[in-house]
N, C-alpha and C positions, 0 to 999 in steps of 0.2 A: 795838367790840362785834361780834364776830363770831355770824351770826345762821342757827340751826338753823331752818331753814323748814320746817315741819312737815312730820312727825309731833310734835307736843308728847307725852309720856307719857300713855298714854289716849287719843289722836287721832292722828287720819290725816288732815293738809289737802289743800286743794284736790281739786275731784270735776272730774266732764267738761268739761272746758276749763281745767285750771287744773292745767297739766303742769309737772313739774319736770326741770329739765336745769344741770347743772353746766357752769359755762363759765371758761374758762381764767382764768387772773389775775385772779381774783375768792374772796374771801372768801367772798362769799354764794353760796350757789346760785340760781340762774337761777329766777324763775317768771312762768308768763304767766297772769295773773289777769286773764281776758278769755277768755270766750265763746268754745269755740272753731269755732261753725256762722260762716261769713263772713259770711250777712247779721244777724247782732247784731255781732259781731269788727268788723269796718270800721266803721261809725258809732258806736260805743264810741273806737275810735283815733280818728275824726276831730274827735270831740268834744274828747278829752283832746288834741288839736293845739290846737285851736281854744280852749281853753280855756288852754292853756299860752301862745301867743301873749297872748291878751288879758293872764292875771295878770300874765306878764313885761312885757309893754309900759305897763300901767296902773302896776305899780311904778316902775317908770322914769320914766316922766313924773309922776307925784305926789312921788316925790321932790326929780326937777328943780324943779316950777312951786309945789308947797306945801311942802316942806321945806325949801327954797333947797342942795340938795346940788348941790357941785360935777358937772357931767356926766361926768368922768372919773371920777367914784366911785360917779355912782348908775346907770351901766351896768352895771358886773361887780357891782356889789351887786344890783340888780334880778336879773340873770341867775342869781346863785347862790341869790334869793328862790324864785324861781317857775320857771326852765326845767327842775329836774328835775322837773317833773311829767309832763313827756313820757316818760319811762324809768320813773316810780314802778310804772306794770303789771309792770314786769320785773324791774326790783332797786328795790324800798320804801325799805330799809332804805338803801340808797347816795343814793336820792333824798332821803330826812329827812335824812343825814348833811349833805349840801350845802345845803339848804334849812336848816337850823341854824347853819352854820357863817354860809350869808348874815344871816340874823335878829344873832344875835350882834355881827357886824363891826358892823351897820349901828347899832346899842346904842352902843358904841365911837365910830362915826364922829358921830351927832348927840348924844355926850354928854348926852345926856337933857333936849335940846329938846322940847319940845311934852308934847303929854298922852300922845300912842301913839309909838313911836320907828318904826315899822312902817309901811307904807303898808296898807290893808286888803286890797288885792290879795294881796297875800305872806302876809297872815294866811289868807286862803281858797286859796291854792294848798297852803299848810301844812295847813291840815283835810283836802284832798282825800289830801294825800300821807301823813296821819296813818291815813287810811283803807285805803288800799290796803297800809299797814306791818299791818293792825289783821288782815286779811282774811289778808297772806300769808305772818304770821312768827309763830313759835311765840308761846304765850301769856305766858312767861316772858321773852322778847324786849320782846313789847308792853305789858308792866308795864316792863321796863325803857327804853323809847323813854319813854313816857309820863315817868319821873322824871328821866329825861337834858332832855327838853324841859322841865319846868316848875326843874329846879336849875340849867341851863346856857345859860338864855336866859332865860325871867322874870323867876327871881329879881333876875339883871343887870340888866335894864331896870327892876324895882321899888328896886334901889340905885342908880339913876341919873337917878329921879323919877317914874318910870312911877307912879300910882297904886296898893297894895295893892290895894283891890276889885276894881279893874279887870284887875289881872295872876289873881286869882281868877277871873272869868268867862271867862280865855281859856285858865286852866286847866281849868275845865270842860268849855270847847269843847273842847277837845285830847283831853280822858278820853273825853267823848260817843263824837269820832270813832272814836278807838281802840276801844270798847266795841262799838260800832259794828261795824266791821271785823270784830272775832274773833267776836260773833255772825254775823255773813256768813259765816266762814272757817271757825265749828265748822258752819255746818247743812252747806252744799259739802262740807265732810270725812264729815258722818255718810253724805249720799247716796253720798259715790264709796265708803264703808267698803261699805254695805249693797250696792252694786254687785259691789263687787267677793266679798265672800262670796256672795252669789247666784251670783256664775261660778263660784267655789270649789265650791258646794253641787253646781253640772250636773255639773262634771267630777267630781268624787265619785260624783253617780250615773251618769254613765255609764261609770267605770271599773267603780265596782259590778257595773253590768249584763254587763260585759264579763267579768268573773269570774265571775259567776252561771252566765252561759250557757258558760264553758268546762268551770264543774264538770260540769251539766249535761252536756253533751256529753261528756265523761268518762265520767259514769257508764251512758251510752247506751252508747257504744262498751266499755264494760269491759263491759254485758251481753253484745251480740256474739260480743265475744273471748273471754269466758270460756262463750257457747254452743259454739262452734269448736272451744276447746281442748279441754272436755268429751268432745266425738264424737272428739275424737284418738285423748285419753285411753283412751276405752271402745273403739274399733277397735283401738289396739294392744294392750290388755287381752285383745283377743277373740279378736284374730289366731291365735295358738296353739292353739284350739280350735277354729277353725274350717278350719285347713292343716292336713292329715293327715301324718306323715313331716316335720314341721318340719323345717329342719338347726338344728342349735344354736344357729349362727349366726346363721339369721334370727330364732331366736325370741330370741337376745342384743340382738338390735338393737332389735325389738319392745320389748324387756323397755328399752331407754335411753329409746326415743320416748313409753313411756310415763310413762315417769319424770321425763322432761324437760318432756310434757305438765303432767303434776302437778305439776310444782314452779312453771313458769311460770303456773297457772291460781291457784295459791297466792299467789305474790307479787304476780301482777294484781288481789287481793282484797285483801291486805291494803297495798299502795298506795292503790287506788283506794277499798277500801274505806271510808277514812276520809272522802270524801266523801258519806257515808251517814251520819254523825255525827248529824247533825240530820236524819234523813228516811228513820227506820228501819224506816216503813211505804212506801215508796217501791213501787212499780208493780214488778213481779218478773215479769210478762208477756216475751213477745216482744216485741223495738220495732217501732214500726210501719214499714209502707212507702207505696210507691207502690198497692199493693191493696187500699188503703185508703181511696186517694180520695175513692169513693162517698160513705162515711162521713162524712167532709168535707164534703164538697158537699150532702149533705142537711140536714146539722146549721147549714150555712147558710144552706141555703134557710129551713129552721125560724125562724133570725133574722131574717129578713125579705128577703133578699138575692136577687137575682134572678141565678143560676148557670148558667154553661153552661161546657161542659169540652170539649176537643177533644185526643184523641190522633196524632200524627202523625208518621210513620216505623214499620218494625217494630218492637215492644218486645223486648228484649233483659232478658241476666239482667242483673241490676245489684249492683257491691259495695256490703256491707251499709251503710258511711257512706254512698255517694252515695243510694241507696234513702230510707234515716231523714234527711237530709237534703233532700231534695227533697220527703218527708213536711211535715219543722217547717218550711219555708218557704211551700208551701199554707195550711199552718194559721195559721202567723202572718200571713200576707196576707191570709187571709180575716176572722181576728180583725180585724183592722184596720179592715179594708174596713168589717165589722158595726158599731164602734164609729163613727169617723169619717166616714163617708158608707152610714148607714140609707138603703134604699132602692135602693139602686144596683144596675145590671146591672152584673156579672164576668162577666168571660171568664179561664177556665184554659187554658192548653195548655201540654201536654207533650209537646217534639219529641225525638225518639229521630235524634241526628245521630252523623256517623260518628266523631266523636272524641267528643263529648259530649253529657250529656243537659243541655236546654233548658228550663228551666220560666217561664212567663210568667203572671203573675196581673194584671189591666188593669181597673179598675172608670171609670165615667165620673161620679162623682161625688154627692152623698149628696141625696134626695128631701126629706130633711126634716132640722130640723139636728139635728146631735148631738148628744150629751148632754155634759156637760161631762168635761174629762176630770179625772179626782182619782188623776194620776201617771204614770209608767210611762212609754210614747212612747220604749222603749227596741230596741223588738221589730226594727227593720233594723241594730242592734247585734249583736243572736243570728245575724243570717241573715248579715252579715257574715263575722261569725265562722266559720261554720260552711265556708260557701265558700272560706273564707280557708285553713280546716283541710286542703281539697280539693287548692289550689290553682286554683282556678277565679273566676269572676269574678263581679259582680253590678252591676246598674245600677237604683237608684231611687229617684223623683221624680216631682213633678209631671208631668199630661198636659199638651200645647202648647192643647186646645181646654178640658177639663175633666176630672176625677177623677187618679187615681193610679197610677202601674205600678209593676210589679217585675218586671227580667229576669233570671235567676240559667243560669249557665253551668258548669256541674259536670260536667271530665274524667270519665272513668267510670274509670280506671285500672285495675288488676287486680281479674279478675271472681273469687267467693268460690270 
């Protein structure tokens, strides 16, 4: 009986600690149904040692001293009763196979001496191993272990004198255990299902966020491009009339640069356009920049936030991404800061270095707590992004005493 270790249809076995690994020369796959934190994991094994010594030893001597079995048969028969309980965490289904085949022989060997053919030991090393079959093998397995043990061992020992009622109670034991088991094995499966869809659901959203904020970003810099291309447009429009004595020629040229303006401010619309699908009142303003700061900074102080800003180095012109960029990363540090640490002193600085500009936003942690949050927590995904678009770098996390930084590194590259 080769045994599909769950998934059963409709479940997913074994949650946190109860890994599956396929191992060579084996039918069954591998599983370690056992805790996998070490201090539950080791006293779990040392039990089922301890426990496997004792059922095997205790069969073996009960057979010798009240069965009158020869000792060259109630050794390997003890040993096939009760030592695979030491491997049932790992292969179940291999440990009942040998623990069955010993039950059986030993049927055979005392031809139906006594009331139990069994020593009791080997009957409870068999519930434990019925158990661990119960936990870690599909549900369709464990109905089928259950009818293999009560047709392929009871029933024999009940044609061989074993009492009916009796071989019914140990059927029952056998079903308990088993029952037993796959309720252990369905609740472990539902936690590692629901685990694992909860990581399902993060990465979903933060892939989400990740395409939000590129459209986004997109349609920033489509505003941009398509302000640029515009003044192209209308300068080479204009040229003409405002050079007296044109030669043909320039005004040939004129007349391409404008053409080429227009058709590229055309196709950058109705590309990008379609990112405006859903957000056809979208802000049609100039994007913001760094000039804007002030604004920033008041509209946090308003939230309660205790602000100070420092500029340092000469300000220089900036291109329009690193500008709107250096912009959403203020903002979204300060949102932060408002939500997650109410109360807090910031500090802004903006350092104007010779390859690039520097933005640092540093708060030391929130006065009173926060409110809960209901979402989001996606906002150094934007800023990432945005950086990333630069080429430039970004660092943020935790401060080493208290509160939060962000350091964002933004090449200035070609200036507009």
């Amino acid at each position: 009986m080769n045994d599909p270790v769950r998934p059963a249809p409709g479940r997913t076995r074994l949650a946190a600690g109860v890994r599956a690994a396929l191992v060579p020369g084996h039918d069954e796959p591998a599983v370690t149904l056992l805790p996998a934190h070490p201090a539950l994991r080791f006293p779990i094994l040392a039990v089922l040692v301890a426990l496997t010594i004792g059922f095997t030893a205790g069969s073996i001597a009960i057979s010798i001293t009240q069965y009158r079995v020869d000792a060259e048969l109630a050794w390997p028969l003890g040993l096939l009763q009760a030592a695979p309980l030491v491997f049932a965490a790992r292969w179940p289904i291999a440990a009942w196979r040998v623990a069955a085949i010993g039950l059986l022989l030993t049927v055979f060997v005392r031809h139906g001496e006594g009331f139990m053919p069994w020593p009791v030991t080997a009957i409870l090393a068999l519930v434990v191993i019925l158990f661990f079959t119960g936990v870690g093998a599909a549900r369709q397995t464990t109905v089928g272990v259950g009818a293999v043990t009560i047709a392929g061992v009871l029933v024999p020992a009940v044609l061989f004198g074993m009492p009916g009622w009796f071989a019914t109670i140990l059927a029952g034991i056998a079903a308990v255990a088993l029952t037993f088991g796959d309720a252990v094995g369905g609740r472990h499966s539902a936690v590692e299902e629901l685990r694992l869809r909860e990581e399902q659901h993060r990465r979903d959203l933060a892939r989400q966020a990740v395409l939000e904020e590129r459209a986004r970003i997109a349609r920033e810099l489509h505003d941009v491009v398509a302000h640029h291309m515009s003044v192209i447009a209308m300068q080479a429009e204009a040229a003409p009339f405002k050079i007296p004595d044109l030669p043909d020629a320039a005004r040939q040229t004129f007349g391409v640069v404008r053409d080429a303006a227009r058709e590229a401010l055309t196709e950058t619309r109705r590309v990008v356009g379609l990112l405006r699908a859903d957000d056809e009142s979208a802000e049609r303003a100039p994007q913001p920049g760094l000039e804007r700061l002030d604004d920033l900074v008041g509209a946090a102080r308003r939230a309660g936030l205790a602000v100070a800003t420092a500029v340092v180095g000469m300000p220089r012109p900036l291109n329009a991404g690193v500008d709107l960029s250096a912009y959403r990363i203020v903002q979204e540090s300060l949102s932060n800061a408002s939500r997650y640490a109410p109360g807090s002193r910031v500090h802004v600085e903006v350092r104007y270095g010779t390859e690039a500009l520097v933005v640092s936003i540093t708060d030391d942690g929130a006065r009173s707590t926060p409110e809960e949050s209901q979402g989001g927590g996606h906002g150094l995904v934007g800023m990432r992004e945005r950086v990333a678009m630069l080429g430039g770098r970004i660092e943020a996390g935790p401060r080493d005493d208290a509160g939060w930084s962000v350091v964002a590194e933004l090449p200035y590259g070609d200036p507009d």
